[in-house]
N, C-alpha and C positions, 0 to 999 in steps of 0.2 A: 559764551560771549554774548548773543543774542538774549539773554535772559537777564545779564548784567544791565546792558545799556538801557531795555525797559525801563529798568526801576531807577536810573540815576536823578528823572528829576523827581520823581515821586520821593526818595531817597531826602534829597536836597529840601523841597520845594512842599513837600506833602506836610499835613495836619501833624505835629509830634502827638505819641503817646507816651505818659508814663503811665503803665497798668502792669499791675504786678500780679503773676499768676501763680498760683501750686500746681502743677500738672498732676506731681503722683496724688496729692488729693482730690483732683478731680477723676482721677483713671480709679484709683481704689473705692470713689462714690459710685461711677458708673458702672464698676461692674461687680459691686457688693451681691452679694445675695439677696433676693427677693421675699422678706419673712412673710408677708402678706399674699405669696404667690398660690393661694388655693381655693378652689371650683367654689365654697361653700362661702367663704369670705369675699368673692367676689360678687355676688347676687343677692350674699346675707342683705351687704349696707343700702342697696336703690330699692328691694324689698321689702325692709323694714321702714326705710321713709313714706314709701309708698302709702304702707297700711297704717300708718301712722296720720296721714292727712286723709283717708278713707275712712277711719276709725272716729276720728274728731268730728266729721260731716252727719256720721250716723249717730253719735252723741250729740249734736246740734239740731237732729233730725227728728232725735227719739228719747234724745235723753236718757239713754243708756250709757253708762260711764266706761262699763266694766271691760268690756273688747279693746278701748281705749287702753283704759291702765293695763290689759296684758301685753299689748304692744311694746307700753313702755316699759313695763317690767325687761320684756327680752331683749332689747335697747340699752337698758344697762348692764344686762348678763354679758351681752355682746362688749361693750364696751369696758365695759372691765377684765374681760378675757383678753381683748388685745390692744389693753394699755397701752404695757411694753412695747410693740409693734410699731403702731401708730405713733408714740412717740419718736421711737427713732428713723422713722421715713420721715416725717415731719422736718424735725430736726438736724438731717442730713442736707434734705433739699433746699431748706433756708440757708445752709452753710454754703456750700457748691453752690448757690445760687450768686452769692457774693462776686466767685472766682469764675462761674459761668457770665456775668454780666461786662466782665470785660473780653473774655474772650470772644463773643458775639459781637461787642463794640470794634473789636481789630478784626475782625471774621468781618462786618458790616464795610468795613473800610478796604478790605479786597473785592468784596464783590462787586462795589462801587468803580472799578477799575476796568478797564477794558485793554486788552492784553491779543496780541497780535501770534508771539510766540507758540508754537504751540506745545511746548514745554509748559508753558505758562499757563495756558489754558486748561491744560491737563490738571493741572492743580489744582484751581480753579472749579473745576467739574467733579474732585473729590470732595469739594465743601458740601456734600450733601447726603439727605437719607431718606431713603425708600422715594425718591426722582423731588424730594423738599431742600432746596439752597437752606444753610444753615440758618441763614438770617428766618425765614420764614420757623424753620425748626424748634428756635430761642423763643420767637413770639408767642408760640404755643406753652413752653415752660413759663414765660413770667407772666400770661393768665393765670396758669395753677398755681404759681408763688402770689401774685395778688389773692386767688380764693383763699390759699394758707393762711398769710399776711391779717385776712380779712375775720378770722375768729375770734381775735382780740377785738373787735369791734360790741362794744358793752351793748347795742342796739339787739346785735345778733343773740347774746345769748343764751336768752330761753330757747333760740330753735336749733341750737350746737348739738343737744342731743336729739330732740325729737328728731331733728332731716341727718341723725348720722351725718354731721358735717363733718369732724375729724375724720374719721373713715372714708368718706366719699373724698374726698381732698389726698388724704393720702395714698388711696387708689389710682388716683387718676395722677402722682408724681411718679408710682410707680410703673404705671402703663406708659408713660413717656419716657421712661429711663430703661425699661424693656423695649421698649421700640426704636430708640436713638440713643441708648449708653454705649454701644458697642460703636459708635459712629465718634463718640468724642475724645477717643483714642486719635483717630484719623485725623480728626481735626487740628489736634495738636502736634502731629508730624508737619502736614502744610502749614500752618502756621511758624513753625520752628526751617521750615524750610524755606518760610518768603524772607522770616527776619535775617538768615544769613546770606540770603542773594542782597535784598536791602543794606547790611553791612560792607560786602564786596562791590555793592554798586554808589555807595558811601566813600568806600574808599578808593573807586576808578573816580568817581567825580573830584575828587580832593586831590591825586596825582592823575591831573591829566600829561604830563608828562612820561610815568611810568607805561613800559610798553607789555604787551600782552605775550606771555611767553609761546615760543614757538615748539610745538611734539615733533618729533623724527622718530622715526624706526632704526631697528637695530637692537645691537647689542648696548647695554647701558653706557648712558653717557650725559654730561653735563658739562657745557660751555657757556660760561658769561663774561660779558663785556661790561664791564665797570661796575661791577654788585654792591649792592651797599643795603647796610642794615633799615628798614622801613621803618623801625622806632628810635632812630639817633636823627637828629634834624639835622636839616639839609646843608644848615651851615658850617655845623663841625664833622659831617660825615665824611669816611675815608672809604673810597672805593676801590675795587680790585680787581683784577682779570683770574678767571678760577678757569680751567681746563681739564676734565679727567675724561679724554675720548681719547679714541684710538688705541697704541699699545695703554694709554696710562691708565689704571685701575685704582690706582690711590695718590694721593697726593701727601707726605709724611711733613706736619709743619714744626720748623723746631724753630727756637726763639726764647727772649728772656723773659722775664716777669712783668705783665703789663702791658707784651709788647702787643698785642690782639689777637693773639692764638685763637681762645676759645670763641672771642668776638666773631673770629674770621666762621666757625664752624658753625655757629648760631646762626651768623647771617645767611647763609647756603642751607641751613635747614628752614627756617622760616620763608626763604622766597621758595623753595621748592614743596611747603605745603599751601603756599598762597597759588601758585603755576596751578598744584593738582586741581584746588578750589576751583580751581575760573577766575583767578584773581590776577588785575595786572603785576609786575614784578619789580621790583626797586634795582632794576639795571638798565645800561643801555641795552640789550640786547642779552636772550636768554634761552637757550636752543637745550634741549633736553629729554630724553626718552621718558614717559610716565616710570615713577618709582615710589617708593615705600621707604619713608624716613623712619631709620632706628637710631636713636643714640644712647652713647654712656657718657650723660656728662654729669657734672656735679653728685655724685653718687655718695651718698653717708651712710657711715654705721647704725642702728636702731638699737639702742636699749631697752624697748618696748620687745621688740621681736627678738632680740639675742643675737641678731649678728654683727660682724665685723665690715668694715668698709670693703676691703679686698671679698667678702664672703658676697656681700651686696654684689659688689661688681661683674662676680664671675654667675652669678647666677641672672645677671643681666644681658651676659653676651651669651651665655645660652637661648634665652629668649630669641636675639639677633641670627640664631644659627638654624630656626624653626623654619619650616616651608612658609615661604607666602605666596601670593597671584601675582605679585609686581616683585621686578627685581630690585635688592634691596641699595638703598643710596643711606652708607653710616658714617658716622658719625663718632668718634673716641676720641673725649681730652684725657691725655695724661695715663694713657691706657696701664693699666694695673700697678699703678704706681704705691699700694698698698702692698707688696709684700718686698723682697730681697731682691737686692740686683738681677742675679743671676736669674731666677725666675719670673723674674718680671720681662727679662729681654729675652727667653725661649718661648715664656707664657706668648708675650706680645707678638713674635715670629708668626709664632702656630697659627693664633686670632687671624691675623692679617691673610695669611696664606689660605686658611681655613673660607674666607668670608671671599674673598678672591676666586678660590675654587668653586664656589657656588654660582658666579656670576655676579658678584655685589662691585658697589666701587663704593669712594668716598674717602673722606679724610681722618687723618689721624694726627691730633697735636701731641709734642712733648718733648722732655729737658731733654731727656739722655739721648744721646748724639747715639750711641752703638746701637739705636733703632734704624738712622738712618742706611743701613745697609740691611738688607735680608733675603738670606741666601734661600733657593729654591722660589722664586720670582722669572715671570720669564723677561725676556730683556725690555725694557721701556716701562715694566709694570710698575713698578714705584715709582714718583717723581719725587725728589726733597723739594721743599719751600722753605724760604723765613723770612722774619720780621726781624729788625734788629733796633739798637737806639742806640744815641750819642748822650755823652758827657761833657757837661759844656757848665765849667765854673763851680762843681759839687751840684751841680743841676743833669738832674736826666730828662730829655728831650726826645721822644716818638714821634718819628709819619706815618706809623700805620702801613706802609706798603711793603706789598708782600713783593719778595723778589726769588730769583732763584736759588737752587743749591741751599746748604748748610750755613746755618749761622754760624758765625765765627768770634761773637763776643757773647758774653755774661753780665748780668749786674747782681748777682747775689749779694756781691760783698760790698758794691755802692751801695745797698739796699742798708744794709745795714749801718754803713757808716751814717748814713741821710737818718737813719730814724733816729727822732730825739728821743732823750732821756725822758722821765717822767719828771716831775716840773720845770723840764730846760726847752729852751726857746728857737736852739740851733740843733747842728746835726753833731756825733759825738763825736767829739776830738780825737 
């Protein structure tokens, strides 16, 4: 929470950026291989300039040429040996220098920050390498990209080979990408790390209304006072009281087409990964043990992979049935509604019972009413819910509120009397 309200006006109030970054091409620049990394290439190139301005002194001196030209003979042996090399350090470090320059400009704008948390600060004190704040770190690379930059300069020319300029330029990108590549991994964790507090604290400032969920201990559980979905606006949203504590371990939602089954399961799984976040929650009130959202919803067949929707499905609730560190809060629309009755309502028994015995809770929508009872449950453990609608004039009409017990109407067959014909205007007679 304390990490949140930090950054709400920063959030609000602070400079925008749009900078667009590649992380894996700059994680894959920083920690490429080193072709250039050897004892003899590293002394060749300040050596060879060396004797190269010591050489021309004593032909200025003596009028001897010839010490000169062997210098520069080995200057181009040199340099033609590692062309190859030299180019692609070069040409790397102008690339990642692109995607390095915004990151140092958003790098630049934390550091500028002063942060009380000490969460915050901790991050904050990661921006750095070998005891150098990033910002200092970057100033040091766009020297070596100005010397780069700096060989197309037609002044310089004649002296690109004689002062081994390529080579020495590319040496010194690579000794700072040995010295600080491993650090721009790091960087881009805090970085990825302030943009989603800035987004959670983006979106406490935008609902100051929404309240901040409240952890309890225990055995899992989840209670909210008026939930409502955080991306349906405020003025058409329908809200609802959801309880799965105490004996209740699942809640089974049946209901007709449209009526907000799956709406209802979405909304309970989004405010309980905004809760985990540190994110306020779109209810009045929202009391819940830390949990681990798993669903099956919307699940399709693959013709790419070969399988079948029920084949999808079932290898999806195996995943749900894996060990995890939080007990798990699931989620099932329509739970195996891809094979045969009969199978589908023992299939569906077992799942329930199965995920139940582990310690899990959570919801389950769907048509078939013969869900709503399942034997080997202990008493209170299932609760039924539904959603129902009225018919009013060959018009269907939803509130959205969930109420209890079993639904007791359908609209399949309104459904289709309402659907028009293809080029008719009305519902079909």
């Amino acid at each position: 929470r304390g990490r949140v309200d930090l950054f709400e006006e920063w959030a609000v109030h602070g400079e925008p950026s749009r900078i667009t970054l590649n992380p894996d091409r700059l994680i894959e620049w920083a920690r490429a291989p080193n072709a250039l990394d050897r004892a003899w290439i590293r002394w060749t190139a300040p050596l060879l300039a060396a004797l190269v301005v010591a050489m021309a002194v004593v032909w200025g001196l003596t009028d001897v040429v010839s010490p000169l030209l062997v210098v520069i003979l080995a200057e181009i042996a040199v340099a033609y040996v590692l062309k190859e090399p030299i180019q692609r350090a070069i040409a790397a470090v102008e690339s990642a220098y692109e995607d390095l320059k915004g990151l140092a400009s958003l790098l630049r704008q934390i550091e500028a920050q002063r942060f009380d948390a000490p969460l915050l600060r901790a991050l904050v004190h990661r921006l750095s390498s070998h005891t150098l704040p990033a910002s200092a770190t970057f100033s040091k690379l766009a020297t070596i990209v100005n010397f780069v930059e700096a060989r197309r300069n037609p002044i310089l020319a004649p002296l690109l080979l004689l002062l081994m300029y390529p080579l020495q330029t590319a040496l010194a990108a690579e000794r700072w990408r040995g010295a600080h590549g491993d650090a721009v991994r790091e960087w881009l964790g805090v970085l990825g790390e302030f943009e989603a507090l800035l987004s959670l604290a983006r979106y406490a400032y935008e609902h100051p209304q929404d309240p901040f969920p409240e952890f309890i201990e225990g055995v899992a559980a989840f209670k909210a006072a008026d939930l409502g979905h955080p991306l349906i606006p405020a003025a058409v949203r329908h809200c609802n009281d959801v309880d799965i504590s105490g004996a209740t371990r699942v809640l089974l939602v049946s209901g007709s087409n449209m009526s907000g089954k799956s709406t209802l399961l979405r909304t309970v799984g989004i405010n309980t990964v905004l809760a985990m976040a540190g994110a306020p929650v779109c209810a009045k009130r929202l009391l819940l043990t830390p949990a681990q959202i798993g669903a099956s919803i919307r699940i399709n067949d693959s013709l790419h992979e070969g399988s079948s929707r029920f084949y999808a499905e079932i290898t999806r609730l195996r995943q749900l049935m894996e060990p995890r560190a939080l007990p798990l809060l699931f989620l099932l629309d329509e739970l195996l509604q891809g094979t045969n009755s009969a199978d589908r309502r023992s299939g569906a028994q077992g799942v329930i019972r199965a995920l139940i015995g582990r310690g899990a809770i959570g919801l389950v929508s769907t048509h078939d009413l013969a869900l709503t009872d399942i034997p080997g449950l202990g008493p209170g453990a299932l609760e039924n819910v539904h959603f129902q609608e009225e018919l009013h004039d060959g018009k269907l009409s939803f509130d959205y509120r969930l109420r209890a017990g079993v639904v007791t109407t359908s609209n399949g067959i309104e459904l289709i009397d309402l659907a028009p014909r293809r080029g008719a205007e009305g519902p079909v007679a």
